[in-house]
C-alpha positions in Angstrom: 122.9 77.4 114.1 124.7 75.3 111.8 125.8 72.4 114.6 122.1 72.1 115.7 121.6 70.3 112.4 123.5 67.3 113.8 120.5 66.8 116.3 118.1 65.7 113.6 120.5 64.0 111.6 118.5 65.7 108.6 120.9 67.8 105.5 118.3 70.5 105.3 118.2 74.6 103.5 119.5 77.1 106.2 116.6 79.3 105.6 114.8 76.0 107.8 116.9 77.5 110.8 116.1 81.1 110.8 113.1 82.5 111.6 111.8 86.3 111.4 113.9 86.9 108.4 111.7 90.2 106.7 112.1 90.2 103.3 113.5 89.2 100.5 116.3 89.0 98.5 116.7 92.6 97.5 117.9 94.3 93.9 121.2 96.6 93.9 120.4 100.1 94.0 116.6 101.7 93.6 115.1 99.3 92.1 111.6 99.1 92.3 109.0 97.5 89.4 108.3 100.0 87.1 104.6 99.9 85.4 104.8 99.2 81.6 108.5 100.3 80.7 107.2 100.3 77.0 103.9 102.1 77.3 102.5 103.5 74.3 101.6 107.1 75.4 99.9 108.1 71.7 98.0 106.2 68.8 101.2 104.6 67.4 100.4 101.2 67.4 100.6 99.5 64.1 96.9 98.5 62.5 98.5 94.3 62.7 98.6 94.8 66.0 95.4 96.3 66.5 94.2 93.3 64.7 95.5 91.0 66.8 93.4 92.5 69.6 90.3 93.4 68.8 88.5 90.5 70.3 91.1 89.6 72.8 89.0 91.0 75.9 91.5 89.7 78.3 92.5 92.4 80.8 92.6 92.1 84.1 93.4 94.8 86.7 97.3 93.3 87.3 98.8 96.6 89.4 97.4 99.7 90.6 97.0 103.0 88.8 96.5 106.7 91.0 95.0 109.7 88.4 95.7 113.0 88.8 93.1 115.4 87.1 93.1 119.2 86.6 90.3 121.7 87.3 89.6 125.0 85.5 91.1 126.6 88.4 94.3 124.3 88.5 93.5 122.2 91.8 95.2 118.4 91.3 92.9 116.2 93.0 94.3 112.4 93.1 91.8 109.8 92.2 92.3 106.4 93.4 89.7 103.4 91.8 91.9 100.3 92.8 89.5 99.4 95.5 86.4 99.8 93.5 84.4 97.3 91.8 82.6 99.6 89.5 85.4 100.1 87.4 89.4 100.5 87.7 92.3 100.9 86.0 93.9 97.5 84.2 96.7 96.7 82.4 96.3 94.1 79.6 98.9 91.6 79.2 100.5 93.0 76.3 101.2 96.3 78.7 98.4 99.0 77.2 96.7 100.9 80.3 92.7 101.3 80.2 90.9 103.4 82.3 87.2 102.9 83.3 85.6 105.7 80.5 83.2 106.5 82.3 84.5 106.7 85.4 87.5 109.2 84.1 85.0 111.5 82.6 83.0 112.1 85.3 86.2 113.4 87.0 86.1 116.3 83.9 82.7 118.3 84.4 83.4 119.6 80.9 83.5 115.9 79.5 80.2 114.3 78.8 79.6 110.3 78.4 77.2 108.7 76.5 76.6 104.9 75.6 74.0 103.3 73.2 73.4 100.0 74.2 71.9 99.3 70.5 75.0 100.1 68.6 77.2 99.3 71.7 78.7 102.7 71.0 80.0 105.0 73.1 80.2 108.7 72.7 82.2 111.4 74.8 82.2 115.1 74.2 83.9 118.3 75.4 81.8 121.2 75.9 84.6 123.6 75.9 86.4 122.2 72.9 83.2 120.9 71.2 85.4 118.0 70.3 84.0 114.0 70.5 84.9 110.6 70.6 82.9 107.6 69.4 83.8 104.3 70.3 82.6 101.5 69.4 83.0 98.0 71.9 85.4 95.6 70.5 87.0 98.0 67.7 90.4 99.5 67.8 89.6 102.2 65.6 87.4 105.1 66.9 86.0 108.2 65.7 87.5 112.1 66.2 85.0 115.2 65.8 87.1 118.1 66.1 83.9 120.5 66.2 80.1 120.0 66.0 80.4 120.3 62.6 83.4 118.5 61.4 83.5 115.1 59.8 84.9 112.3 61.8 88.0 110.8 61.2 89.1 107.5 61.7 91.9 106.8 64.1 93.6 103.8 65.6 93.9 102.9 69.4 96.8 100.9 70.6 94.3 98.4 72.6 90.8 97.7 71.6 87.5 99.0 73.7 86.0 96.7 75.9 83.8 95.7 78.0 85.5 94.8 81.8 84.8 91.2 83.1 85.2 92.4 86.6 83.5 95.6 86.1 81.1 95.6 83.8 82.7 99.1 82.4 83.6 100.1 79.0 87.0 100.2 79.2 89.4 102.2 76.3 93.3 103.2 75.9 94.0 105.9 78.6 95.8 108.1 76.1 92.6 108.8 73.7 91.0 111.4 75.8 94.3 113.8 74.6 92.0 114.4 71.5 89.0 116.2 73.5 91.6 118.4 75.5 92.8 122.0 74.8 96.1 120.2 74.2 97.3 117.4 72.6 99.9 117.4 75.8 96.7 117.1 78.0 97.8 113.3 78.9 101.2 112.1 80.7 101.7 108.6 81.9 104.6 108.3 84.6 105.7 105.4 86.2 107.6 104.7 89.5 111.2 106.1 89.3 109.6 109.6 88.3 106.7 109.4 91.1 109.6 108.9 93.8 111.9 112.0 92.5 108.3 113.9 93.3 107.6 112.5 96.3 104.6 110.1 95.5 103.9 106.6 97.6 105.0 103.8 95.0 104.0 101.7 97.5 100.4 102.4 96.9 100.9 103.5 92.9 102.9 101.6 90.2 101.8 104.3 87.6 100.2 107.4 87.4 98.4 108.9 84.9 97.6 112.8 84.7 94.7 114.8 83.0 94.4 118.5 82.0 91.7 119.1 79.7 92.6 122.9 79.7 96.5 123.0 79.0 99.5 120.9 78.5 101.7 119.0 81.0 105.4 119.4 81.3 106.5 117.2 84.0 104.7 115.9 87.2 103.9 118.2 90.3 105.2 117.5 93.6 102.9 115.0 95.6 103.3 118.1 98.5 100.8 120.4 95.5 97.9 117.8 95.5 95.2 118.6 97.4 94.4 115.8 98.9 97.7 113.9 99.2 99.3 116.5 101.8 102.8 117.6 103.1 103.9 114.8 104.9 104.0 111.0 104.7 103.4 108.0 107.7 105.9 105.0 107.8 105.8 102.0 109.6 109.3 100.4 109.9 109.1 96.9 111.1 111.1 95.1 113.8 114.1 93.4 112.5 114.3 95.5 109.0 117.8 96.5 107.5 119.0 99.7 107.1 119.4 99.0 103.0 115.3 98.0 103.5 114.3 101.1 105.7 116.4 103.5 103.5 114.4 101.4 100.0 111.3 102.1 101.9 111.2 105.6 102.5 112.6 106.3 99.1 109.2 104.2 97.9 107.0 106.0 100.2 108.4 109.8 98.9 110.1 110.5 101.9 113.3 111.1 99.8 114.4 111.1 96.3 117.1 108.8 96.3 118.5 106.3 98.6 121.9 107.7 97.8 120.8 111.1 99.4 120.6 108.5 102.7 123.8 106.4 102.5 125.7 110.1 101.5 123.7 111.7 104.7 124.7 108.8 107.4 128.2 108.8 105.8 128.9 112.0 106.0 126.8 114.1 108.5 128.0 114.4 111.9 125.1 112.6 113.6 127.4 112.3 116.9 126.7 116.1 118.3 123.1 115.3 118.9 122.9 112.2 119.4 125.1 110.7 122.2 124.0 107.0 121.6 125.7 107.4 117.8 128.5 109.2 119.3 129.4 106.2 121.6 129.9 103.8 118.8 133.5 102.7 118.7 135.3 103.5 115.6 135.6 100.2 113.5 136.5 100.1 109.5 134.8 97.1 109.7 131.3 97.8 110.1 129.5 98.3 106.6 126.5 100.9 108.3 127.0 103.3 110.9 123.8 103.3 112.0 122.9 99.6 111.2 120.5 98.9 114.8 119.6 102.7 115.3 116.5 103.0 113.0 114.0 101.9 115.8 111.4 100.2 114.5 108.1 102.5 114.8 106.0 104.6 112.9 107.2 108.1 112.3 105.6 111.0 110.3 108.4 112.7 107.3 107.6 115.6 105.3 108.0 114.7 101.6 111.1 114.9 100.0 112.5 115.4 103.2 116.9 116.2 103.6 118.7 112.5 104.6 119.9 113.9 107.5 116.5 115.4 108.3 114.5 111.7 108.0 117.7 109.9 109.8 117.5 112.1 112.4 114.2 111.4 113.3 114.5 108.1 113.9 117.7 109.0 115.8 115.4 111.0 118.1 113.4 108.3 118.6 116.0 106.4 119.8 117.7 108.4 122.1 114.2 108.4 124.1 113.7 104.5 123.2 117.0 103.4 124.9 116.7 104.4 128.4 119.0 105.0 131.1 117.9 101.7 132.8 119.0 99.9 129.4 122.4 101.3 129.6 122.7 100.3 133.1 121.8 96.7 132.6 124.0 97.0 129.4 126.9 98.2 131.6 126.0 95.3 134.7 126.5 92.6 131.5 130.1 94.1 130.5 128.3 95.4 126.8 128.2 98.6 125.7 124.7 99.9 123.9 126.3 99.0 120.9 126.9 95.6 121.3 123.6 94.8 122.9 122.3 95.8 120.1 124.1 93.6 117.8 123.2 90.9 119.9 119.4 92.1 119.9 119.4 92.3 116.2 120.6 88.4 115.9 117.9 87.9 118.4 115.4 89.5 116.7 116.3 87.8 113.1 116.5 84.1 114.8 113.4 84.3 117.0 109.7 85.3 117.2 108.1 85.5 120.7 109.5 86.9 123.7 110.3 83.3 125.3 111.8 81.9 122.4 113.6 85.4 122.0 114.9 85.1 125.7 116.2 81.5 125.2 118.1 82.2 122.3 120.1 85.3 124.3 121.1 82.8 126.6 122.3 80.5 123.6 124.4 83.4 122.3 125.7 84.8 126.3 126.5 81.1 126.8 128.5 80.7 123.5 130.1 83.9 124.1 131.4 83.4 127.6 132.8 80.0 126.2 134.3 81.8 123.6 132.6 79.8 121.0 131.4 81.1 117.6 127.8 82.0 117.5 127.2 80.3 114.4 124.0 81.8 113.8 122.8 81.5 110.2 121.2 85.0 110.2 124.3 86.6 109.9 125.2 84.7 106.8 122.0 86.3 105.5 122.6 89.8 106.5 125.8 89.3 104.5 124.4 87.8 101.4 121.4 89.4 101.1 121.8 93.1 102.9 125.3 93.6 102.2 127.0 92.8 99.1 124.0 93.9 96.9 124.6 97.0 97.9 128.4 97.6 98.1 130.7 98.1 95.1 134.3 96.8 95.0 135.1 93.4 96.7 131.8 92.5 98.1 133.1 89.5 100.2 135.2 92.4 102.0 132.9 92.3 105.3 132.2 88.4 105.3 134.7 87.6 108.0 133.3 90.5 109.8 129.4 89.5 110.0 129.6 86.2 109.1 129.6 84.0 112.9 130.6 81.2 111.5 134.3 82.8 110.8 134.2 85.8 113.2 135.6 84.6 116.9 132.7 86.9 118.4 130.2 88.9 117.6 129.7 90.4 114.3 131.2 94.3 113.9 127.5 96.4 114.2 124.0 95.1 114.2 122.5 92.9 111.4 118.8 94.8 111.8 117.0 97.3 113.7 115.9 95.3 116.1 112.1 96.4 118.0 111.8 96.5 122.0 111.0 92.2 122.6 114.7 91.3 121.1 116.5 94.4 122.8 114.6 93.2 125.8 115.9 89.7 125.7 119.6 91.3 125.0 119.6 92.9 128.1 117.8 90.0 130.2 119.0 86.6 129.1 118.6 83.9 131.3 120.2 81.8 133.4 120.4 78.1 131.4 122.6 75.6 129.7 122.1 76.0 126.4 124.4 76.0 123.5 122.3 75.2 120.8 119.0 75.4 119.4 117.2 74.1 116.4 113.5 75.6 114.9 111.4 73.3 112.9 108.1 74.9 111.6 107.9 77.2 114.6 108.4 75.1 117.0 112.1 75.5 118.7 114.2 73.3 120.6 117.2 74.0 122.8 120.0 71.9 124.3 123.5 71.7 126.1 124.6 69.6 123.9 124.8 68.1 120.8 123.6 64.4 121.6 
C-alpha cells in the first residue's frame, strides 16, 4: 500500500511492499529458453575453429539433456544422465552438445566401446554395420572405418574430445555416432518449442537428442509412444499463480501444444453449462481473463497433449468441489458474491504469506472498502504490468484503470491470481479491527489505523 510508506518516512522499490509475488517478469507469448538455437547437427564446422578448441577443455554441464534411443524392435526408451556423476550431457560455451561416449554406447547393444589409456584413444564399433570410430582425446579430427577392411578417413568434429572435469568421461560431439548407424539420419537434435508440440516436460529437458542406429529419423515421436515416459503428465499449480503462468506451465509440461489452444478454449468454449461457479460470473468487458481465480491451486493429472477445454475443465472440476456451499453462504452473509471474494482472496494471497498476516490484511481491504477508500494495494499494479500487458495486443494500458487500485474506486474487475484455500479463507473471515494500512519490511508486517 502505497500510503503505508509515509510511516517509515523511507522512498523505497514497491516490490519492498508486496510479498508472495510468484514469479517473474514473464516474456510475450511461448517463450521458453531454447537449448543451442545454432547447434551444429553434422561435421560442418570450419578446421579454424576446430583449432581454436582443441585444448580448450572447458565444458561444463550448463542445462539438461533427455536421449531418446531406438531398439531393433523400435521401443523409444528415454535416458536421463543429468543426475549422474559418472558422466552427462554438457554444453560447451561456444554451444556444441557432448554426450558421455561411453555412457551413450552402452545404451546401443550393437555399439562397442573401447579406450587405450596408452594412446588416449578411443575406439567404437558397430557390429551390424562393421563401421568404427577412433578418437583420440584432445583432437578435433577423428577417424571413420566404413568396414573391417576399409582405410580410415580423416574427419572433423565441431568440438574437440575430452576428458570431463566433473566426470572423468570421455566426452565427444553428440552428432559423430551418425557415422556407425544404418543411416546417416540416425541422429536428430531438438530443442524446446519442438519437444512441447510433442508433448515432452521442457521443464525437465532443454534439449533432446535421439538415436536410431537401424533407420533414419523424420521428426520426433509423441512423448505418449515412449515407453517409459507414459500417457499422462502431473502438475503442481502453486497458490497465487496467474492464469498467463498456469496456461505457460502446462504448455512446458506437454499438457498442451500451444498456450493459444488455452486462451482460444476459455474464450470461446462455453464453460458456464457445467460449471455453475463460471456461470455466476457477471458479464464485465473489463475483465482481461474469464477464469482469472478459478484455476485452483493443486496438483492435477492431464493426458498429454490434452484439448484446452479438456485441461481447463479439470481444474474447473476441482473447483466446483473446492468452493463449498458453506463458502457461498459466508460469501452471501458479507454482501460478495463468489466472484468477488475471490478477487479479494487473490490480492490477499499476492500481499501476504501466513494465515494471520493473511487475515489481517482482509480486514485492511473490508475496512478500506466499507470506507469507500481505494485499496491501493501494489500487487495489482503488478498483475497489470507484469501478467497483463505482456500478453495482450492493441492498447495494453486498456485494463490499467480496471486492475490497478490505486485508480479503480473499488475492487479490481476479476481476480489478480488463483488464489489456494489460506487467502480464500481469510476472504471469507476477516476480522474485526481498525486497520487501514499495513506496511511489510523483510517479513515482518505491521498494521495501523492510521497514518501517524
Amino acid at each position: 500500500m502505497k500510503e503505508v510508506k509515509k510511516l517509515i518516512g523511507l522512498l523505497v522499490l514497491t516490490a519492498v511492499f508486496i510479498t508472495g509475488v510468484a514469479g517473474g517478469i514473464p516474456v510475450r507469448g511461448d517463450s521458453l529458453d531454447t537449448a543451442l538455437t545454432n547447434q551444429t547437427q553434422g561435421d560442418t564446422s570450419t578446421a579454424s575453429d576446430a583449432a581454436d578448441n582443441s585444448t580448450a577443455v572447458v565444458s561444463k554441464p550448463v542445462k539438461q539433456y533427455g536421449i531418446l534411443v531406438t531398439d531393433k524392435a523400435g521401443k523409444v526408451t528415454l535416458k536421463d544422465f543429468s543426475g549422474d556423476t559418472d558422466g552427462r550431457v554438457e554444453a560447451t560455451d561456444t554451444g556444441n552438445i557432448m554426450i558421455p561416449l561411453k555412457k551413450v554406447t552402452a545404451l546401443m547393444p550393437d555399439l562397442k566401446y573401447v579406450f587405450d589409456t596408452k594412446t588416449k584413444k578411443v575406439s567404437v564399433r558397430s557390429f551390424t554395420t562393421k563401421k568404427k570410430l577412433v578418437f583420440t582425446i584432445g583432437s578435433s579430427t577423428y577417424f571413420y572405418y566404413s568396414s573391417a577392411s576399409a582405410k580410415g578417413v580423416k574427419k572433423l568434429m565441431p568440438y574437440s574430445a575430452y576428458v570431463s572435469k566433473d566426470s572423468k568421461s570421455v566426452m565427444v560431439h553428440m552428432s559423430v555416432l551418425k557415422w556407425l548407424f544404418s543411416s546417416s539420419d540416425g541422429v536428430k537434435y531438438y530443442t524446446a518449442a519442438t519437444m512441447q508440440a510433442k508433448g515432452y516436460d521442457t521443464t525437465v529437458f532443454s534439449g533432446i537428442i535421439v538415436y536410431n542406429p537401424y533407420q533414419n529419423i523424420s521428426n520426433l515421436m509423441l512423448a505418449s509412444q515412449v515407453s517409459n515416459i507414459g500417457r499422462t503428465v502431473k502438475v503442481t499449480i502453486p497458490e497465487g499463480y496467474s492464469l498467463p503462468q498456469t496456461f505457460a506451465l502446462l504448455v512446458k509440461k506437454g499438457v498442451c501444444v500451444s498456450q493459444d489452444l488455452l486462451y482460444k478454449a476459455m474464450n470461446e468454449y462455453d464453460f458456464t453449462v457445467n460449471y455453475p461457479l463460471v456461470s455466476a460470473i457477471e458479464p464485465n468487458p473489463n475483465r482481461c481473463y474469464l477464469l482469472e481465480g478459478y484455476l485452483y491451486p493443486d496438483t492435477y493429472e492431464f493426458n498429454r497433449l490434452s484439448k484446452g477445454e479438456d485441461a481447463i475443465g479439470k481444474f474447473l472440476r476441482n473447483g466446483k468441489v473446492r468452493i463449498t456451499d458453506a463458502d457461498k453462504q459466508k460469501a452471501a452473509a458479507l454482501g460478495y458474491s463468489i466472484d468477488q471474494i475471490l478477487t479479494i482472496a487473490s490480492i490477499i494471497e499476492k500481499e501476504g504469506n501466513k494465515q494471520d498476516i493473511m487475515n489481517n490484511i482482509s480486514s485492511v481491504i473490508y475496512n478500506r472498502l466499507n470506507k469507500n477508500m481505494k485499496l491501493q494495494m501494489d500487487s495489482t499494479i503488478n498483475y497489470v504490468e507484469w501478467y497483463v500487458k505482456p500478453f495482450i495486443d492493441g492498447d495494453i494500458n486498456r485494463y490499467n484503470s480496471y486492475y490497478n487500485t490505486y485508480k479503480c474506486a473499488a475492487l479490481p474487475a476479476g481476480p489478480i491470481c488463483n488464489p489456494g484455500r489460506k487467502a480464500i479463507d481469510a476472504a471469507l473471515n476477516p476480522p474485526q479491527t481498525e486497520y487501514l494500512y499495513f506496511h511489510s519490511d523483510k517479513g515482518n508486517y505491521f498494521f495501523s489505523s492510521t497514518l501517524n
